[in-house]
C-alpha positions as CSV (number, residue, x, y, z in Angstrom):
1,X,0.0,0.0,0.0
2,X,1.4,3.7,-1.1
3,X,0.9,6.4,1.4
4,X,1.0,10.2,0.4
5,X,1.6,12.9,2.5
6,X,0.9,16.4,2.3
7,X,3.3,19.0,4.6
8,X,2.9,22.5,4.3
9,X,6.0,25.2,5.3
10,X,4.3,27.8,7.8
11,X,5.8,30.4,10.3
12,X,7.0,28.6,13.3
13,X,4.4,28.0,16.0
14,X,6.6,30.1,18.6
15,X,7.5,33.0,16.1
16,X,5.1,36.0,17.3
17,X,3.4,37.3,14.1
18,X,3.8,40.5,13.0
19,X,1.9,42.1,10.0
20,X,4.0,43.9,7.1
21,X,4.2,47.6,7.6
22,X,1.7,48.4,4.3
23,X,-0.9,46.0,5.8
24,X,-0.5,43.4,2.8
25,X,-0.1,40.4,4.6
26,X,2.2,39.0,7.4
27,X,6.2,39.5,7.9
28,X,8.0,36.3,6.4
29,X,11.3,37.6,5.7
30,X,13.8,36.7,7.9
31,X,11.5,34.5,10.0
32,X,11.8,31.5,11.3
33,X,9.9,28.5,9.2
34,X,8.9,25.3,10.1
35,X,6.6,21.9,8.9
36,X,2.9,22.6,9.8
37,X,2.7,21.0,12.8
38,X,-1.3,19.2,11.9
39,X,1.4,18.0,8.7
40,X,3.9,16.4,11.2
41,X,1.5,13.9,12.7
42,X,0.0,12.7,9.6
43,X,3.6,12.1,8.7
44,X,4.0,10.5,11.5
45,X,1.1,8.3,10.8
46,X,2.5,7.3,8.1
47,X,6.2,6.2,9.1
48,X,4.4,3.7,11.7
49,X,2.0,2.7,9.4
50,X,5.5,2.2,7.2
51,X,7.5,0.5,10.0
52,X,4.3,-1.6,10.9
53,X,4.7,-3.0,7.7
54,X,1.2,-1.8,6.6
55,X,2.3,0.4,3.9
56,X,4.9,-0.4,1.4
57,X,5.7,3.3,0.3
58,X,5.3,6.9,2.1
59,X,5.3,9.6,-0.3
60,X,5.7,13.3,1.1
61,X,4.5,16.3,-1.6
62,X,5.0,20.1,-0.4
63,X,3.5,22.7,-2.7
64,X,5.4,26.5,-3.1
65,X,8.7,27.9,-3.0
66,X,12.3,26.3,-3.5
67,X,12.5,26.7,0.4
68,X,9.9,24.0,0.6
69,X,12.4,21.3,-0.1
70,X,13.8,21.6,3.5
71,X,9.8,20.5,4.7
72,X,10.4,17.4,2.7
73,X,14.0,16.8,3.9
74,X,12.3,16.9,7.5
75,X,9.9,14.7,6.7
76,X,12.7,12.1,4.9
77,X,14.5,12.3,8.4
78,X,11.1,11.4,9.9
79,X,11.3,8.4,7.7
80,X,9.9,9.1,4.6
81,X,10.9,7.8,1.3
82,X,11.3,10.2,-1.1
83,X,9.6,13.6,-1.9
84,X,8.1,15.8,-4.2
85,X,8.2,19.4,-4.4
86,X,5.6,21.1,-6.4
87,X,7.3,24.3,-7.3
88,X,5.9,27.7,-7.7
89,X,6.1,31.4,-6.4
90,X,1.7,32.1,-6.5
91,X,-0.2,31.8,-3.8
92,X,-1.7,28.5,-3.0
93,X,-5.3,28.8,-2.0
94,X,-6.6,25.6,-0.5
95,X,-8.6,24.9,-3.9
96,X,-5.6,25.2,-6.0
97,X,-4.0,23.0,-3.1
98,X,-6.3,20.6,-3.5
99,X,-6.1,20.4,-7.4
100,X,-2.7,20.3,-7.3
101,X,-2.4,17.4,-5.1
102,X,-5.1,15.7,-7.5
103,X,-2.9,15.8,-10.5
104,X,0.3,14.1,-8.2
105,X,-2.4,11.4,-7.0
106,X,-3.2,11.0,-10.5
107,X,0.4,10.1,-10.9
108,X,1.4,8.4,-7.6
109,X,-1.3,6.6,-7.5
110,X,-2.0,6.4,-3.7
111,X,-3.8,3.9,-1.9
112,X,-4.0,6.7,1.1
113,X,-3.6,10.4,1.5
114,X,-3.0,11.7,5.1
115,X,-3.0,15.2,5.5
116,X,-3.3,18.0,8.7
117,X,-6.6,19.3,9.3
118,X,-5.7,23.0,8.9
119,X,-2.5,24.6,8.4
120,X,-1.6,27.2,11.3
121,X,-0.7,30.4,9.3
122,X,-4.4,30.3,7.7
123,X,-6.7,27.7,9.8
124,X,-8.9,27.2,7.0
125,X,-9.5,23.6,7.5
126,X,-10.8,22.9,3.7
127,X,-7.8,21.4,0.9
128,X,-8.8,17.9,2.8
129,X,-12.4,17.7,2.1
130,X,-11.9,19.9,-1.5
131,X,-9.2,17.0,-2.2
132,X,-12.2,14.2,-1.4
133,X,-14.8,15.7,-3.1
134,X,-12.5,16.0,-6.4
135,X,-11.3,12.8,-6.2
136,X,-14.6,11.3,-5.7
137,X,-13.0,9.6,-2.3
138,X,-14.4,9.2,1.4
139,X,-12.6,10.9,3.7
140,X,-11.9,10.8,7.8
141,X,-11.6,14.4,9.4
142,X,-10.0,15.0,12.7
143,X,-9.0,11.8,12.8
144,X,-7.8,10.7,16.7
145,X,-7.1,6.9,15.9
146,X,-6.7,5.2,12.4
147,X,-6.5,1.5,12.1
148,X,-6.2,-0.2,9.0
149,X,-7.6,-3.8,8.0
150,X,-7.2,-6.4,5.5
151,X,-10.0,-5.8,3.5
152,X,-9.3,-2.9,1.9
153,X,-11.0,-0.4,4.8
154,X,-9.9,2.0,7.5
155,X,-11.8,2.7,10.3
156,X,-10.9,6.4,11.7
157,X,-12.1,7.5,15.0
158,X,-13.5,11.4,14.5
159,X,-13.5,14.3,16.6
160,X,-16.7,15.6,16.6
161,X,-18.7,18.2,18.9
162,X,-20.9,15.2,20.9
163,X,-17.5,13.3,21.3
164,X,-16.5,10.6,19.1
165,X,-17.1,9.1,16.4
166,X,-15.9,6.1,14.0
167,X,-16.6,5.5,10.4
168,X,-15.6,2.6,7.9
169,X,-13.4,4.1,4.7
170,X,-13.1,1.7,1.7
171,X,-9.5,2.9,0.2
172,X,-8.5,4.9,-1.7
173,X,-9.2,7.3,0.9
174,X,-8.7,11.3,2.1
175,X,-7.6,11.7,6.3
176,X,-7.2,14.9,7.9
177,X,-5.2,14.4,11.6
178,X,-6.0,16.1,14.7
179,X,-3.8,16.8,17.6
180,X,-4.0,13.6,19.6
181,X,-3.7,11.1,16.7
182,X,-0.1,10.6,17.6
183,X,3.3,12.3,19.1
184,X,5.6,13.2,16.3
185,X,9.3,11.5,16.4
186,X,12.5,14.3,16.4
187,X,14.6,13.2,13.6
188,X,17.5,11.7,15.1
189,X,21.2,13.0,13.3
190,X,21.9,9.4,11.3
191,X,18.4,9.7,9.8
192,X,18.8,13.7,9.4
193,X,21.8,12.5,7.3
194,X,20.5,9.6,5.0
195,X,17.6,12.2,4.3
196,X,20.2,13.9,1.9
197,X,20.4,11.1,-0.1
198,X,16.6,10.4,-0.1
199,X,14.6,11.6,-4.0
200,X,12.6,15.0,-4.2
201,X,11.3,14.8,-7.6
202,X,10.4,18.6,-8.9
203,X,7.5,19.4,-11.1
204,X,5.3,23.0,-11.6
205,X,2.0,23.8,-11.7
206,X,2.2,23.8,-15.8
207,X,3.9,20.5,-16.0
208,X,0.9,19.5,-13.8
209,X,-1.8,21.4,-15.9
210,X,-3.1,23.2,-12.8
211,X,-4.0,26.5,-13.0
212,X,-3.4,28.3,-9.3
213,X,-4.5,31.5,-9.7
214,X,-6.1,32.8,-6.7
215,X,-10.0,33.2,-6.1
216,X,-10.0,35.8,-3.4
217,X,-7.8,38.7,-3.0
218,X,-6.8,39.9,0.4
219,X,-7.9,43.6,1.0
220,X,-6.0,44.4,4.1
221,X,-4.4,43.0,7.2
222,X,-4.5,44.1,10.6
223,X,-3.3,43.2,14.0
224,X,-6.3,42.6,16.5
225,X,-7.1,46.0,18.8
226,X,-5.2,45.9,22.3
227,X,-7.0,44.4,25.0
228,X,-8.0,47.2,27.6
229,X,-7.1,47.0,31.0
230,X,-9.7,45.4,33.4
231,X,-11.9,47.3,36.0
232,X,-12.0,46.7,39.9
233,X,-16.0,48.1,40.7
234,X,-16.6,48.1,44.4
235,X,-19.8,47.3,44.5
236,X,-22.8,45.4,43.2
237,X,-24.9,47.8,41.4
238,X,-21.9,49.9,40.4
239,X,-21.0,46.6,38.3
240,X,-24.6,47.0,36.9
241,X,-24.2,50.5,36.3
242,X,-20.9,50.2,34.2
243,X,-22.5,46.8,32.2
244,X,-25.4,48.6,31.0
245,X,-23.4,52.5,30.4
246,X,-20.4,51.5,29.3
247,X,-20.4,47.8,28.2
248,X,-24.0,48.1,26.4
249,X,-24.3,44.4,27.8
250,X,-28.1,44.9,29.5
């Protein structure tokens, strides 16, 4: 069984943002990167679904700049093995994501695609299901446990608002991983080192027929208003007083 992986190169999750000066967008340049971390547990999903001996093949794909190939390499210390960088400058919106990722399925020809649920720079939580509903695939979101049988099926154990719930997949198959699938692995240094040796095939967005141009347009970008400072009232109906004057709350 082939596994594909999708990672996604995002601002570091301890790297305070800060929005660009002309309110275009966020501050990337000299700022630390890292691997989405929703992607580094479906890779991780898929290296012990690899070691397990459950899949034959994990296949990791990253979509945008050159500087994407240093995802990949993580993910080929993780244990991946071998890459695919899906080069291009534009700005992926999570439909051209998605249709991207169709076209490499097309050629890879998965029997599984993990991916994160959302990516942290955006949180839009939608190339997963877009990916399904093009490929004409069921698919698993915020998946907590995935277990894989002989017949063909996964059963993945959802996150959902009344608790849990577990559904059948027939394969081929779209999962999106939540929090406490798994623990990711740190790449040790003798892994970090074969990594360099490991394939990262490069293709485009033309070679792939794929047109990403984007849908929506960002307007503006700004930084949330400060929180003011809190009030000490002395009293009950002063408390009332400053909810219904100043607050506009009753």
């Amino acid at each position: 069984m082939k596994v594909l992986v999708a990672v996604k190169r995002v601002i570091d999750f301890n790297v305070k943002i800060r929005v660009k000066a002309d309110n275009t967008g966020v501050e990337t340049a000299n700022v630390k990167m890292s691997m989405n971390p929703f992607d580094e547990i479906a890779v991780e999903e898929g290296v012990r679904l690899r070691e397990a001996g459950t899949a034959s093949e994990l296949v990791v794909v990253s979509l945008g700049v050159e500087q994407c190939r240093e995802t990949i390499r993580t993910a080929l210390a993780m244990g991946a093995d071998r890459g695919i960088l899906v080069h291009t400058d534009a700005e992926l919106q999570p439909l051209a994501v998605a249709k991207l990722l169709k076209a490499v399925i097309g050629r890879e020809s998965p029997d599984l695609v993990i991916l994160g649920k959302q990516a942290i720079d955006d949180d839009s939580n939608q190339t997963g299901q877009m990916l399904a509903a093009l490929m004409g695939w069921p698919q698993g979101t915020f998946a907590s446990n995935i277990g894989l049988g002989d017949a063909g099926a996964a059963e993945v154990t959802r996150e959902v608002d009344g608790g849990l719930e577990t559904v059948s997949l027939e394969l081929p198959a779209v999962i999106t991983t939540d929090l406490r699938l798994n623990e990711p692995r740190y790449a040790s240094l003798p892994n970090i080192m074969k990594a360099k040796k490991k394939t990262i095939d490069t293709v485009t967005p033309e070679e792939l027929d794929v047109d990403v141009a984007p849908r929506l347009v960002t307007l503006k970008v700004e930084e949330p208003p400060k929180r003011q400072a809190g009030v000490i009232v002395d009293s009950i109906p002063d408390l009332v007083q400053r909810l219904r004057n100043e607050a506009k709350v009753i």
